[in-house]
Every structure is written in C-alpha cells, then in structure tokens.
C-alpha positions as YAML, in Angstrom:
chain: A
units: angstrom
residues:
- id: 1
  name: UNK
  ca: [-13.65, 21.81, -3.91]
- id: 2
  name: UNK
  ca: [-14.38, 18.38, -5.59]
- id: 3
  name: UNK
  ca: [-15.39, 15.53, -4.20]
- id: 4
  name: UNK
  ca: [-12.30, 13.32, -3.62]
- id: 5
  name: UNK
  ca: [-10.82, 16.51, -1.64]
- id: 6
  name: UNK
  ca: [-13.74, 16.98, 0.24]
- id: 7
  name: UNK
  ca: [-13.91, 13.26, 1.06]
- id: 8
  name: UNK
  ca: [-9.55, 13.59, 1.60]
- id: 9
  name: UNK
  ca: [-10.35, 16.78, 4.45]
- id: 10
  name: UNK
  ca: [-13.13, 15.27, 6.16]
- id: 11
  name: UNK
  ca: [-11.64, 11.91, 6.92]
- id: 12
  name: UNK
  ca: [-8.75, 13.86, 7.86]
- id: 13
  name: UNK
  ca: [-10.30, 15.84, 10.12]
- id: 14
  name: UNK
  ca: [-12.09, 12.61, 11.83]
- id: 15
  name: UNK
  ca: [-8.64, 11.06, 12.23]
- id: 16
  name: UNK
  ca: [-6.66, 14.62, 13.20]
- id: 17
  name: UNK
  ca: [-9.47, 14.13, 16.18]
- id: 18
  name: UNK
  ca: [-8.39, 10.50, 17.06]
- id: 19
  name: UNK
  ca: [-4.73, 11.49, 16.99]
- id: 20
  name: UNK
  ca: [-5.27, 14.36, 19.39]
- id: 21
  name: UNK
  ca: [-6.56, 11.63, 21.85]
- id: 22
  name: UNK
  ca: [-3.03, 9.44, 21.50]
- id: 23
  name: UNK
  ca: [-0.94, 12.37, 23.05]
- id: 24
  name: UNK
  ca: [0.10, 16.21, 22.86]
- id: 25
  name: UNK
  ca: [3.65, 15.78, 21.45]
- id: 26
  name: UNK
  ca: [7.05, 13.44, 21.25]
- id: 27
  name: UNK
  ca: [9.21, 14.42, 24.23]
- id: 28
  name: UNK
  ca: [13.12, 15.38, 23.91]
- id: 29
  name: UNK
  ca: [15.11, 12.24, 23.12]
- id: 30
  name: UNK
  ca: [12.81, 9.95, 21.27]
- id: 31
  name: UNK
  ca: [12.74, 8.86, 18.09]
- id: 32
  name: UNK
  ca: [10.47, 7.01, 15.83]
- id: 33
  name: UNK
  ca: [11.51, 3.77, 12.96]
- id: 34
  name: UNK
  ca: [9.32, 4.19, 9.93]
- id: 35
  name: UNK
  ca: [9.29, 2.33, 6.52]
- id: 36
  name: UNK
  ca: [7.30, 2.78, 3.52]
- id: 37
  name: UNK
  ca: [7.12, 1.47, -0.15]
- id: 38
  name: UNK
  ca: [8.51, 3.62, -3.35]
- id: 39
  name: UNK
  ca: [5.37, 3.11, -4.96]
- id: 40
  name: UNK
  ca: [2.63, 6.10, -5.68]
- id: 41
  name: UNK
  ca: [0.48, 4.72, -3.17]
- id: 42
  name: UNK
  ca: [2.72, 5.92, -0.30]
- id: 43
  name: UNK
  ca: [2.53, 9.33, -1.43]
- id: 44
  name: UNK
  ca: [2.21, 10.34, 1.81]
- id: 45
  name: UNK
  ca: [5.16, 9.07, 3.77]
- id: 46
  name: UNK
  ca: [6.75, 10.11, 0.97]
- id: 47
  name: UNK
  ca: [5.38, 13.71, 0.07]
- id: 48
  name: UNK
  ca: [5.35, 14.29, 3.56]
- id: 49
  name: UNK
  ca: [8.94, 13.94, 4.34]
- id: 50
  name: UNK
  ca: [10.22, 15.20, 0.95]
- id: 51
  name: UNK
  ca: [7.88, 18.68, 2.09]
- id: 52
  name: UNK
  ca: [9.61, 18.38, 5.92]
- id: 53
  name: UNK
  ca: [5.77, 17.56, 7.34]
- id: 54
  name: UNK
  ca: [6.68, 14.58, 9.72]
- id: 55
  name: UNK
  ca: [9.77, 16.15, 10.80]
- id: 56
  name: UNK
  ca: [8.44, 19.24, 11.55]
- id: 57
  name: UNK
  ca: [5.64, 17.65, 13.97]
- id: 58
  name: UNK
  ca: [7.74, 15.20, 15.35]
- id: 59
  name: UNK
  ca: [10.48, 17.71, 16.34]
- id: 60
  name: UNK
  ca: [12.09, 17.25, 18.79]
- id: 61
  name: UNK
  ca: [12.11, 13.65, 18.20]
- id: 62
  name: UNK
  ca: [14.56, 11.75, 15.84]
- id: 63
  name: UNK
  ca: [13.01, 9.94, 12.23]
- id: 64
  name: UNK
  ca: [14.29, 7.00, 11.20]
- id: 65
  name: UNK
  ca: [12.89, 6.29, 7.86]
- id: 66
  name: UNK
  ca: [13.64, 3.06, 5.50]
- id: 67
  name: UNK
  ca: [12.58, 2.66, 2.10]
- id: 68
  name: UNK
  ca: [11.50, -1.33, 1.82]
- id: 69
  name: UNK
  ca: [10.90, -3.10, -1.41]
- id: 70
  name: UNK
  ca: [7.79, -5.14, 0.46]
- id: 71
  name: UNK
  ca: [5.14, -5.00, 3.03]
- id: 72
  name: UNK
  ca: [6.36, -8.59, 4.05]
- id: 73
  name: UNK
  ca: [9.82, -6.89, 4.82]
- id: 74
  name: UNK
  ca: [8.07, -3.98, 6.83]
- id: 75
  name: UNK
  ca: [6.00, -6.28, 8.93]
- id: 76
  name: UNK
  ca: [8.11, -8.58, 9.88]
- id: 77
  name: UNK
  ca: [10.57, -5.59, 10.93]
- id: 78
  name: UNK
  ca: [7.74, -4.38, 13.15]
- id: 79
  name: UNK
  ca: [6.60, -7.88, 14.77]
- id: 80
  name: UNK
  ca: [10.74, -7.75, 15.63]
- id: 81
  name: UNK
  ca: [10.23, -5.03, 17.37]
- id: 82
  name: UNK
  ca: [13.16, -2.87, 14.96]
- id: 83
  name: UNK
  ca: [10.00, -0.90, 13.50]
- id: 84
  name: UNK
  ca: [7.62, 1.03, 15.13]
- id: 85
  name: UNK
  ca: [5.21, 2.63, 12.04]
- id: 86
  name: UNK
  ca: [5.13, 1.69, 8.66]
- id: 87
  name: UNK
  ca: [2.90, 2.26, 5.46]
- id: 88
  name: UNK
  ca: [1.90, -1.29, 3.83]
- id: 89
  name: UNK
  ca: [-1.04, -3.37, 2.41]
- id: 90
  name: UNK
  ca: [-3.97, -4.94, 3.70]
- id: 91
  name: UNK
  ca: [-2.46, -8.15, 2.90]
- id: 92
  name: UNK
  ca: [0.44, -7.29, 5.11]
- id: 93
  name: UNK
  ca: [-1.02, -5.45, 7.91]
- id: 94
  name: UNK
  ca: [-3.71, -8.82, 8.44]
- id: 95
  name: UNK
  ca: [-0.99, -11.22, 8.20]
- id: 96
  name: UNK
  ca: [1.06, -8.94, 10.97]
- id: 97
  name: UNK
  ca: [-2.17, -8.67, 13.18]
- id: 98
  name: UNK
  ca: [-2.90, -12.58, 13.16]
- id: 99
  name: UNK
  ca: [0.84, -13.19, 13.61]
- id: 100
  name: UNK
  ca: [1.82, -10.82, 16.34]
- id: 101
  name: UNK
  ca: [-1.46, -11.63, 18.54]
- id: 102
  name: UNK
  ca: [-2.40, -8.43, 17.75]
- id: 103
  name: UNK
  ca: [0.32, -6.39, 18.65]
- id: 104
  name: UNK
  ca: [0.22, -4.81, 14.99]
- id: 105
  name: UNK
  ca: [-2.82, -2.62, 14.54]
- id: 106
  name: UNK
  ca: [-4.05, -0.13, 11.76]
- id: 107
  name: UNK
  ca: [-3.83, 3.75, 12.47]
- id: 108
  name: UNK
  ca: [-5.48, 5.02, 9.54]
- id: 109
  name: UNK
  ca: [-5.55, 4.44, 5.88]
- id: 110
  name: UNK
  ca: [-2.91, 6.18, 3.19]
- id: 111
  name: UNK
  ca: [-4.23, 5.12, -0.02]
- id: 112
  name: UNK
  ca: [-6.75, 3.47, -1.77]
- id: 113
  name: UNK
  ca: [-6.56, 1.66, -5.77]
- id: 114
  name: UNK
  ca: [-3.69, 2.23, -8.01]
- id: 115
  name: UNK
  ca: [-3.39, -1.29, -8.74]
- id: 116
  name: UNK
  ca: [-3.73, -3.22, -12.48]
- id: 117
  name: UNK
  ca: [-3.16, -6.11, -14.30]
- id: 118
  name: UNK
  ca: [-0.66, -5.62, -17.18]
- id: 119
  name: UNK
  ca: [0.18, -7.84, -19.90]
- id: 120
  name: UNK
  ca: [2.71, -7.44, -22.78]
- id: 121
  name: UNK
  ca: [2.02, -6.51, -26.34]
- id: 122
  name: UNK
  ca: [1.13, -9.80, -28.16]
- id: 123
  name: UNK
  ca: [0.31, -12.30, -25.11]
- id: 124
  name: UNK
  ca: [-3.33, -12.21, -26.16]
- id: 125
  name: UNK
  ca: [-4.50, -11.84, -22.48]
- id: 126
  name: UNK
  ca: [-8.06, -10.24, -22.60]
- id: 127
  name: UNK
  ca: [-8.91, -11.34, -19.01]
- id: 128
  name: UNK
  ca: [-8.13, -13.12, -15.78]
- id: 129
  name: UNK
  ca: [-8.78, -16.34, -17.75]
- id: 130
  name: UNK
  ca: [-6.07, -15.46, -20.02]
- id: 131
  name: UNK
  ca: [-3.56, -16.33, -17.32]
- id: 132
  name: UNK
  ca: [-3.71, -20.07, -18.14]
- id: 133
  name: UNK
  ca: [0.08, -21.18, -18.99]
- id: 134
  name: UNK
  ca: [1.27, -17.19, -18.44]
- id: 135
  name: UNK
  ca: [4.70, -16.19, -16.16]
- id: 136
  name: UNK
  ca: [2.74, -13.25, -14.04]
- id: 137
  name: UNK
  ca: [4.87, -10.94, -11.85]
- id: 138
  name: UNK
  ca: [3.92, -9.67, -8.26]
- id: 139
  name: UNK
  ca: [5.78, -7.43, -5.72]
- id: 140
  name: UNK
  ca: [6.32, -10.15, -2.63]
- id: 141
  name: UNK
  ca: [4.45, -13.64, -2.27]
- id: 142
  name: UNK
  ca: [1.86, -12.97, 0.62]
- id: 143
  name: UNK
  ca: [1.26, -9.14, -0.03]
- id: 144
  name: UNK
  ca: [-1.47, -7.58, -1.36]
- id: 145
  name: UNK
  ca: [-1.00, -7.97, -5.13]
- id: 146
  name: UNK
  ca: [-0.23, -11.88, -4.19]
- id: 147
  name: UNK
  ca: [-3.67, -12.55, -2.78]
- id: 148
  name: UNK
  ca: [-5.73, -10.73, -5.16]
- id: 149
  name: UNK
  ca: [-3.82, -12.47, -8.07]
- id: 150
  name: UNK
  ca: [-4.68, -15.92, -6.42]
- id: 151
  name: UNK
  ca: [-7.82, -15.47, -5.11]
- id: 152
  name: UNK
  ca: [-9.04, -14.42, -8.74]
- id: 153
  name: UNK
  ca: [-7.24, -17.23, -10.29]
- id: 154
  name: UNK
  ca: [-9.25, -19.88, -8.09]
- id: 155
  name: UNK
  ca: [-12.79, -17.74, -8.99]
- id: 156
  name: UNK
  ca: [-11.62, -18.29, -12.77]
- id: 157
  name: UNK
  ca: [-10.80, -21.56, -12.13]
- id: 158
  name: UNK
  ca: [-6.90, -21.78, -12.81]
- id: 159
  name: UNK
  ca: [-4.36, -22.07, -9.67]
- id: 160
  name: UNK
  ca: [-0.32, -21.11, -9.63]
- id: 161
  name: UNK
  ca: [1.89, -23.23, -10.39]
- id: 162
  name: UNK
  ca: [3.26, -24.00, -7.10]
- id: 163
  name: UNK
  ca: [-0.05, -25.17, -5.98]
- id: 164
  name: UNK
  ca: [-0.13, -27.79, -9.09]
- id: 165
  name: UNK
  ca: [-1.42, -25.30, -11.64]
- id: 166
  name: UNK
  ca: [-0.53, -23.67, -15.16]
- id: 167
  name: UNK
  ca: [0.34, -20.29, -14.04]
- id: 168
  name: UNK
  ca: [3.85, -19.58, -13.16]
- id: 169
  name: UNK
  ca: [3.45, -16.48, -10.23]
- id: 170
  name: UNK
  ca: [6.65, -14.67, -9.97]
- id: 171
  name: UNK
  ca: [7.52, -12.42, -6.89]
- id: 172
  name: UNK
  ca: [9.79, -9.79, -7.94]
- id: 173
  name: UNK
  ca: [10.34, -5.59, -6.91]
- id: 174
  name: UNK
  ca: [8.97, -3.09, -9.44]
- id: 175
  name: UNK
  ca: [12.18, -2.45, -11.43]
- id: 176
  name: UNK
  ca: [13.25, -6.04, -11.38]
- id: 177
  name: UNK
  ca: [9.73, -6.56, -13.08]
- id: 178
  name: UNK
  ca: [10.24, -3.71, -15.58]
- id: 179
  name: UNK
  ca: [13.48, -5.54, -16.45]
- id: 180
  name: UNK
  ca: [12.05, -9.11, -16.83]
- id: 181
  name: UNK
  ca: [9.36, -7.48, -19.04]
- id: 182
  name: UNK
  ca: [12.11, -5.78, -20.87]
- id: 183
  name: UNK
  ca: [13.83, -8.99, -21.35]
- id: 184
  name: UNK
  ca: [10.41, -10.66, -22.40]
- id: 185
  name: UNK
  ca: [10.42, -13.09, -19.36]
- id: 186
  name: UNK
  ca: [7.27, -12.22, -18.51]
- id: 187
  name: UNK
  ca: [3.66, -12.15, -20.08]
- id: 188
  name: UNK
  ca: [1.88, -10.18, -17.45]
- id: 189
  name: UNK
  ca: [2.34, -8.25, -13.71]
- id: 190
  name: UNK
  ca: [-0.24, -7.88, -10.79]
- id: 191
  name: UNK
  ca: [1.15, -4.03, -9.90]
- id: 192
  name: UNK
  ca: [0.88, -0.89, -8.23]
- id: 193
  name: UNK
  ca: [1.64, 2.48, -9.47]
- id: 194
  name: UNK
  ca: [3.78, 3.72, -10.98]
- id: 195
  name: UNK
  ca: [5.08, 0.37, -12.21]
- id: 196
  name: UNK
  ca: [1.76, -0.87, -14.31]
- id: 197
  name: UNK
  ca: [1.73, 2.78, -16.09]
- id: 198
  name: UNK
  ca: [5.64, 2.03, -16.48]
- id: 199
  name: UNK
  ca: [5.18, -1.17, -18.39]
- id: 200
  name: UNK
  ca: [2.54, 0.30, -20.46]
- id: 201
  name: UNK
  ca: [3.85, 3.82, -21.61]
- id: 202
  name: UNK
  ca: [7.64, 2.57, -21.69]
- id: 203
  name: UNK
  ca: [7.59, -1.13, -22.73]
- id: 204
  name: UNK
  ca: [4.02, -1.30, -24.47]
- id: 205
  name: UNK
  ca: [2.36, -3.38, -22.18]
- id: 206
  name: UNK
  ca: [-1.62, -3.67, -22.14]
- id: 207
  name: UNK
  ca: [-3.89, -2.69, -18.92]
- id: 208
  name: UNK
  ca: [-6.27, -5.87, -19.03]
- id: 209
  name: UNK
  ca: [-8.09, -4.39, -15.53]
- id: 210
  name: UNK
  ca: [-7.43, -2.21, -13.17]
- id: 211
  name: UNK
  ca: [-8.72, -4.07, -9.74]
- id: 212
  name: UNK
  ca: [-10.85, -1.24, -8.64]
- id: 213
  name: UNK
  ca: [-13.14, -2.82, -10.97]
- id: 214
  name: UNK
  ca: [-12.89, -6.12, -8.99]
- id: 215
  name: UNK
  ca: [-14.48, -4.53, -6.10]
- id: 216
  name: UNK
  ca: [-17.66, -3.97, -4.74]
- id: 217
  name: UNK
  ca: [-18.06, 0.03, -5.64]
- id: 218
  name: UNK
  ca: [-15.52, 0.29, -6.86]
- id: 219
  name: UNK
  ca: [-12.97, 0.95, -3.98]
- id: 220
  name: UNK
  ca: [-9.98, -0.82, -1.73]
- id: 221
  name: UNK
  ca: [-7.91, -0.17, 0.62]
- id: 222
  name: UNK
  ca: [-4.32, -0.60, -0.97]
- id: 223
  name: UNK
  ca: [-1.95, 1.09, 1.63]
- id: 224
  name: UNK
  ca: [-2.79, 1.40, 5.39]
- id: 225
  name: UNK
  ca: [-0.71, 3.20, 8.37]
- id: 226
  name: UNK
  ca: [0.02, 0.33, 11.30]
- id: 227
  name: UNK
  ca: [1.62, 0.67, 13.90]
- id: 228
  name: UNK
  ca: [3.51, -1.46, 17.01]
- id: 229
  name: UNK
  ca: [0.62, -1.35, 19.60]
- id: 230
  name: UNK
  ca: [3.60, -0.80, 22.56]
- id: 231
  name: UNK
  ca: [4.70, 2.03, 20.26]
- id: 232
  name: UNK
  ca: [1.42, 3.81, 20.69]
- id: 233
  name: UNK
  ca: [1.21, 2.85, 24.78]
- id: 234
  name: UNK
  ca: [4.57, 4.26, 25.57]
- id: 235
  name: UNK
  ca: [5.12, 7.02, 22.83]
- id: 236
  name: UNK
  ca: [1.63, 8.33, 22.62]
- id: 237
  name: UNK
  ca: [2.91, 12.01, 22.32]
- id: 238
  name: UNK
  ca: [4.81, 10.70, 18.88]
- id: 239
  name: UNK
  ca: [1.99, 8.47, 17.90]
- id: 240
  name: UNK
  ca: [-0.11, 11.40, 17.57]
- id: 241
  name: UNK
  ca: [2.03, 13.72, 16.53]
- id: 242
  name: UNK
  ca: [2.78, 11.28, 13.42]
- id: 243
  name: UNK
  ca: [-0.73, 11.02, 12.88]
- id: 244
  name: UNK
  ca: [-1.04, 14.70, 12.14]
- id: 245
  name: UNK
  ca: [1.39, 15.17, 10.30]
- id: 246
  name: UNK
  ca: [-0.16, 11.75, 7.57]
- id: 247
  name: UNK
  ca: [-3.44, 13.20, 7.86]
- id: 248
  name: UNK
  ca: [-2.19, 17.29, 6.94]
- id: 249
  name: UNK
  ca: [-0.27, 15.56, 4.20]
- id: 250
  name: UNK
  ca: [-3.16, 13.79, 2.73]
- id: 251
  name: UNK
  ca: [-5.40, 17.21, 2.57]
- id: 252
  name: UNK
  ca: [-2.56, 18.96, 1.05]
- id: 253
  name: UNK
  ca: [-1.99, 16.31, -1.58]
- id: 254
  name: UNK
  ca: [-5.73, 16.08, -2.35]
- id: 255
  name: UNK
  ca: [-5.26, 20.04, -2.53]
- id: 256
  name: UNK
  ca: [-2.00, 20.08, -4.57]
- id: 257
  name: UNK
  ca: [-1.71, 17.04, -7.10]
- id: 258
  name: UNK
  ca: [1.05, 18.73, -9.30]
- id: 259
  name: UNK
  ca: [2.85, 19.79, -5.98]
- id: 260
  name: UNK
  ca: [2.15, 16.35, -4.88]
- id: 261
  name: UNK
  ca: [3.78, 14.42, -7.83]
- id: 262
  name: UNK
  ca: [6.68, 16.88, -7.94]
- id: 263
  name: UNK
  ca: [7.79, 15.76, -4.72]
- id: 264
  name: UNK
  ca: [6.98, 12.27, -5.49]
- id: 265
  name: UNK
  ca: [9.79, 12.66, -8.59]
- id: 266
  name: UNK
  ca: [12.27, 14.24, -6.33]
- id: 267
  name: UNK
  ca: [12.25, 11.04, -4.02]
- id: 268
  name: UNK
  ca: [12.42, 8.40, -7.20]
- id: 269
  name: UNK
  ca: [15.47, 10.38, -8.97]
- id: 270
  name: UNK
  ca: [17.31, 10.33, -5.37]
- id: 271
  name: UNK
  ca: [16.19, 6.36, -5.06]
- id: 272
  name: UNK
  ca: [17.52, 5.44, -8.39]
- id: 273
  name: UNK
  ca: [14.27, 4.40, -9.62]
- id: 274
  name: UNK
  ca: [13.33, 3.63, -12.77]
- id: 275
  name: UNK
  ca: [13.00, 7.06, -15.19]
- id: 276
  name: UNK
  ca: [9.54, 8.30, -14.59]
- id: 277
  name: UNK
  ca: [8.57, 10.32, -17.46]
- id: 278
  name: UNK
  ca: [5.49, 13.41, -16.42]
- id: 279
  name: UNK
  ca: [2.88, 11.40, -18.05]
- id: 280
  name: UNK
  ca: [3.81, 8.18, -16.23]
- id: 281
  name: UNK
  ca: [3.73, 10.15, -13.48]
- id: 282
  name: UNK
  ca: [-0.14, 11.86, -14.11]
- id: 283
  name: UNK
  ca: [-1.55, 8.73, -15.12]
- id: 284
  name: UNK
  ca: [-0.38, 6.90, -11.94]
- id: 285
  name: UNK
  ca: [-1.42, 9.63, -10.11]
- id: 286
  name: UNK
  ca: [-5.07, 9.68, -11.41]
- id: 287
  name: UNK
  ca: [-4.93, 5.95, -10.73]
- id: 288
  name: UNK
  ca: [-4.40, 6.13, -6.87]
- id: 289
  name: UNK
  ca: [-6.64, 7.70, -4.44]
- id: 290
  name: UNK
  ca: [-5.10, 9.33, -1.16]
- id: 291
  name: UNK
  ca: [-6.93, 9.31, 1.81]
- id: 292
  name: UNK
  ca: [-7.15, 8.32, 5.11]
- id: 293
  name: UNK
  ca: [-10.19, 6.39, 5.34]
- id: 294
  name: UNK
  ca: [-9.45, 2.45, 5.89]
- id: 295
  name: UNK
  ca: [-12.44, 0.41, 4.63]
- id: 296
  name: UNK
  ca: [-12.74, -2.30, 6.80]
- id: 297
  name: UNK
  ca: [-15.43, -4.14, 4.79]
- id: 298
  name: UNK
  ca: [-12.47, -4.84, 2.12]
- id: 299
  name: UNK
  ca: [-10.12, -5.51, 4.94]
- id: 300
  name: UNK
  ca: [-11.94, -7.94, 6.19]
- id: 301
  name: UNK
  ca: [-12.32, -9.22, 2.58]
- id: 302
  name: UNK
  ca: [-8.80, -9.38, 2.19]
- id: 303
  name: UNK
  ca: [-8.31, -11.80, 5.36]
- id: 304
  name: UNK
  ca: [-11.17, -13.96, 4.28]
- id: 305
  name: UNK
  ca: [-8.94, -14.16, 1.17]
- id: 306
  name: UNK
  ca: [-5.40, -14.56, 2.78]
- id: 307
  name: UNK
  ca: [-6.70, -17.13, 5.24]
- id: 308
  name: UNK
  ca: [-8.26, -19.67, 2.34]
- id: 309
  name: UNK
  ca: [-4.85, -19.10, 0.73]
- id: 310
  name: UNK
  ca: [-3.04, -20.47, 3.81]
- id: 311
  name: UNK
  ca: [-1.24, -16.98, 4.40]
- id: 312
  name: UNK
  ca: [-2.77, -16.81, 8.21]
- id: 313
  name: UNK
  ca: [-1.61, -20.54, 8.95]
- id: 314
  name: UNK
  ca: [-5.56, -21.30, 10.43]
- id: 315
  name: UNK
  ca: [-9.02, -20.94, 9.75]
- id: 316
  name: UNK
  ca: [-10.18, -17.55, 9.05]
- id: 317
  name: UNK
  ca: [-9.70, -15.17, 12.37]
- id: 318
  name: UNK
  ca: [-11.60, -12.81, 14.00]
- id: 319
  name: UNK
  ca: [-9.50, -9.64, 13.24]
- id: 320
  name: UNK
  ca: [-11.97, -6.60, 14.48]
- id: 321
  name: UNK
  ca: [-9.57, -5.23, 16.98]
- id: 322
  name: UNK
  ca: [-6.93, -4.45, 13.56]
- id: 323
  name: UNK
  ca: [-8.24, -0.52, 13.81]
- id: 324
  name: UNK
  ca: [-6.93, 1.34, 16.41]
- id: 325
  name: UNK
  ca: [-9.64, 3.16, 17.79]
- id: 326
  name: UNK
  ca: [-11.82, 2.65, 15.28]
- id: 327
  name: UNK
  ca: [-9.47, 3.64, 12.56]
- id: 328
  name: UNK
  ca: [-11.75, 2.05, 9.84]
- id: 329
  name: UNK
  ca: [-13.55, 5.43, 8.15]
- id: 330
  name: UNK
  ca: [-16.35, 6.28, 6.97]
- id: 331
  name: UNK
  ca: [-17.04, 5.22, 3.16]
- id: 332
  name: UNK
  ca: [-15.62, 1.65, 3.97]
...
C-alpha cells in the first residue's frame, strides 16, 4: 500500500469512529439536501453516488443532491436553511461559519490541492508578478481560488482592479472560463481540476504554479464536508450514516484511481461538461489528493486571509469551533 492510501484509510478510519458517535442510522421518512461542485476535487460526492455509496447507507432515507457551480451558492443555500450538507472550500465554509454564528461547521475534509495558475500561450506570465495589467479568471468572487489569487497579489505587491489596481479579476464557472480562454479574453485562470489541465492540454495554456507550492509543506485543504449544525442535532442517525459512506468512498478511491476517474467521466458526460479527454482526466487526477483529513492550520490561514480581504465583514474571528468534533485530522 503506498503512502497517500495509507494516509486516505487511516484518516478514514479516525473519522468512520467520529461518525459512529453522531447516530446508528437515518430513520424511515427522512431525507437529506446535498450539493457539491463538478470539479475533481469532489470526487467523492461524486464517485460516491455515481458507485450507489451514499444511497446505499442512507437507505431508507431520501437524497437530494444539486450540482452548484460555486461554494458561495452552496453556502448560502445552507445558512437558508434549503441545504443541509454540502462539499465546498475553505474559503466558503469560513465565510458560512462567521456568517451563520456558527451554525455551519466542518465534518471532515474531501480533498486536498488540485489547484494552479494557468496562463495562455504567449502572455509572458512567468510568475505571480506577471499578473500586472492581466484579465485573470476565478470560479466565484469570495471562494477559495478568489482569496488565494488576492492575497498573493498584495504579497507581490499588485491589487485587482476593483480595489484601484492593474489586474482585472474575473469570476466566471469552469466552462465559461474555457470559453473566454478560447475566445482569447483572458490571459490567465486561478483553477481547480480538471479545468487548469483543460486549458493546458486543449487550448495550450501554461501551468505558471500549482498552489501546493504556495504552502507551507506543501499541502491545503481545497474541499471540506460542512454541514447545518441543526442538521446534525436532529438527524444524527443520517449525519453519520453520510459520514460513512464519504469516508468508505475516500479509501476506495485512494484504492481504485482508474475506477475512481471512470466514474468521475460518467458524471461530466451526463452534466454536459466540457469533453474530458483520459489524459486530462489522469493528470487532474494526480493533481488532487482525496482524503479526509481537514488541516486546520491552513484553515485558519485561509480566514486570516479572507478577513484582511474584507470577505468576513470584521476583524479576523476566532473560528476554532468550525470542526465538528474535532474534525481537523491529523497531518494538518
């Protein structure tokens, strides 16, 4: 077994033993809202339905699933009470936590990297510094893309546009980005698999970094499970039963990547995705980690960072109580 499935199984096997503490099972008659991303790094919402995992463990309750083109979207669904899980990023889940008085709270973690900075053939960008005058594409404004590209734009000493700068950020959903880049309205994209692998193997786009290498060894939390807090006090039995089922379908992904990344393809031909050719598909995949460890020393990171942005509308809060029973794992 190598290392990243041993690492996959054992933090699975710490969380399978927080989940068994939520509740034994979803009673007759309930259901659960879900939403999720159709980006690689929600692999498991997404190999786990495609593979009948959540709805076998939730059975008998009902699974209302929604594929969202944001974390923005998803939280504010949730802090409206019309969600009750959902798969998003740091930025996201922080912003819901500090927003909803912490009512939204991380369950575990889903996925970790798989994010890069792309540029297009001929833009001459060698580095972060080479965003000075550039149109640069993210997912949402506020997500998790959105802060990193700012905060590293203030540490190279350039600002957006919007805040009185030179570069021109652009929020936009993965294919709308493929398009603009397509059209050659764009110079470069703050992304998440599969869309910076897109942009490189279909439109000949340049990876200038991949933003693992921004972080302190090497590794980020870029999807998280979070949950309605009154979800998990009145449907405890479903809580936990979900939580099973997203930590079995981590180990089996870490166990079966082609298996993993067939499924994967089977849910973006049925979404109407943009074509994802096999090697698109490897390289992304090699790009993201799975697992359900959530490192809270970059969570934490990430508020510090959303907060001096202006995202959490104050000074920089106190957000320990984000992990549900201690969902932040080991290796953070």
């Amino acid at each position: 077994m190598d290392r990243r499935v041993a690492v996959a199984c054992a933090a699975a096997a710490v969380a399978i033993g927080a989940a068994a503490a939520l509740g034994a099972a979803p009673a007759e008659g309930e259901s659960v809202r879900v939403a999720f991303l159709p980006s690689v790094s929600h692999a498991i919402p997404i190999v786990g339905l495609e593979r009948g995992t959540f709805a076998g463990a939730m059975d008998p309750a009902r699974i209302d699933a929604l594929v969202l083109d944001s974390g923005t979207q998803a939280v504010q669904s949730l802090m409206a009470g019309s969600l009750d899980l959902a798969y998003v990023g740091p930025g996201p889940a922080v912003n819901a936590f500090v927003r909803s008085g912490g009512e939204v709270v991380i369950l575990s973690g889903a996925a970790g990297g798989g994010v890069s900075l792309v540029a297009r053939d001929g833009a001459g960008i060698a580095g972060i510094g080479g965003l000075d005058g550039m149109r640069v594409a993210v997912p949402q404004v506020a997500n998790s893309q959105d802060v990193s590209l700012r905060h590293h734009l203030a540490a190279a000493g350039l600002s957006p546009a919007d805040r009185g700068g030179t570069v021109m950020v652009i929020a936009a959903a993965g294919p709308e980005i493929h398009s603009l880049f397509s059209r050659g309205l764009l110079d470069a994209a703050w992304v998440p698999e599969p869309w910076a692998t897109l942009l490189v193997e279909t439109l000949g786009a340049e990876r200038v970094l991949d933003e693992s290498g921004l972080w302190e060894g090497g590794q980020f939390a870029s999807v998280v499970l979070v949950a309605r807090a009154g979800y998990v006090a009145e449907m405890p039995g479903g809580a936990a039963s979900w939580l099973r089922a997203h930590n079995a379908t981590a180990a089996w992904i870490a166990a079966n990547p082609e298996g993993a990344r067939e499924a994967y393809a089977e849910f973006a031909s049925r979404e109407a995705l943009a074509a994802l050719p096999a090697d698109v598909l490897d390289e992304s995949f090699s790009r993201v980690e799975i697992t359900t460890r959530a490192p809270e020393g970059p969570i934490l990171e990430f508020a510090e960072r959303a907060s001096a942005l202006g995202y959490l509308g104050g000074p920089p809060p106190r957000i320990g109580g984000i992990f549900y029973g201690g969902a932040g794992g080991a290796g953070g």
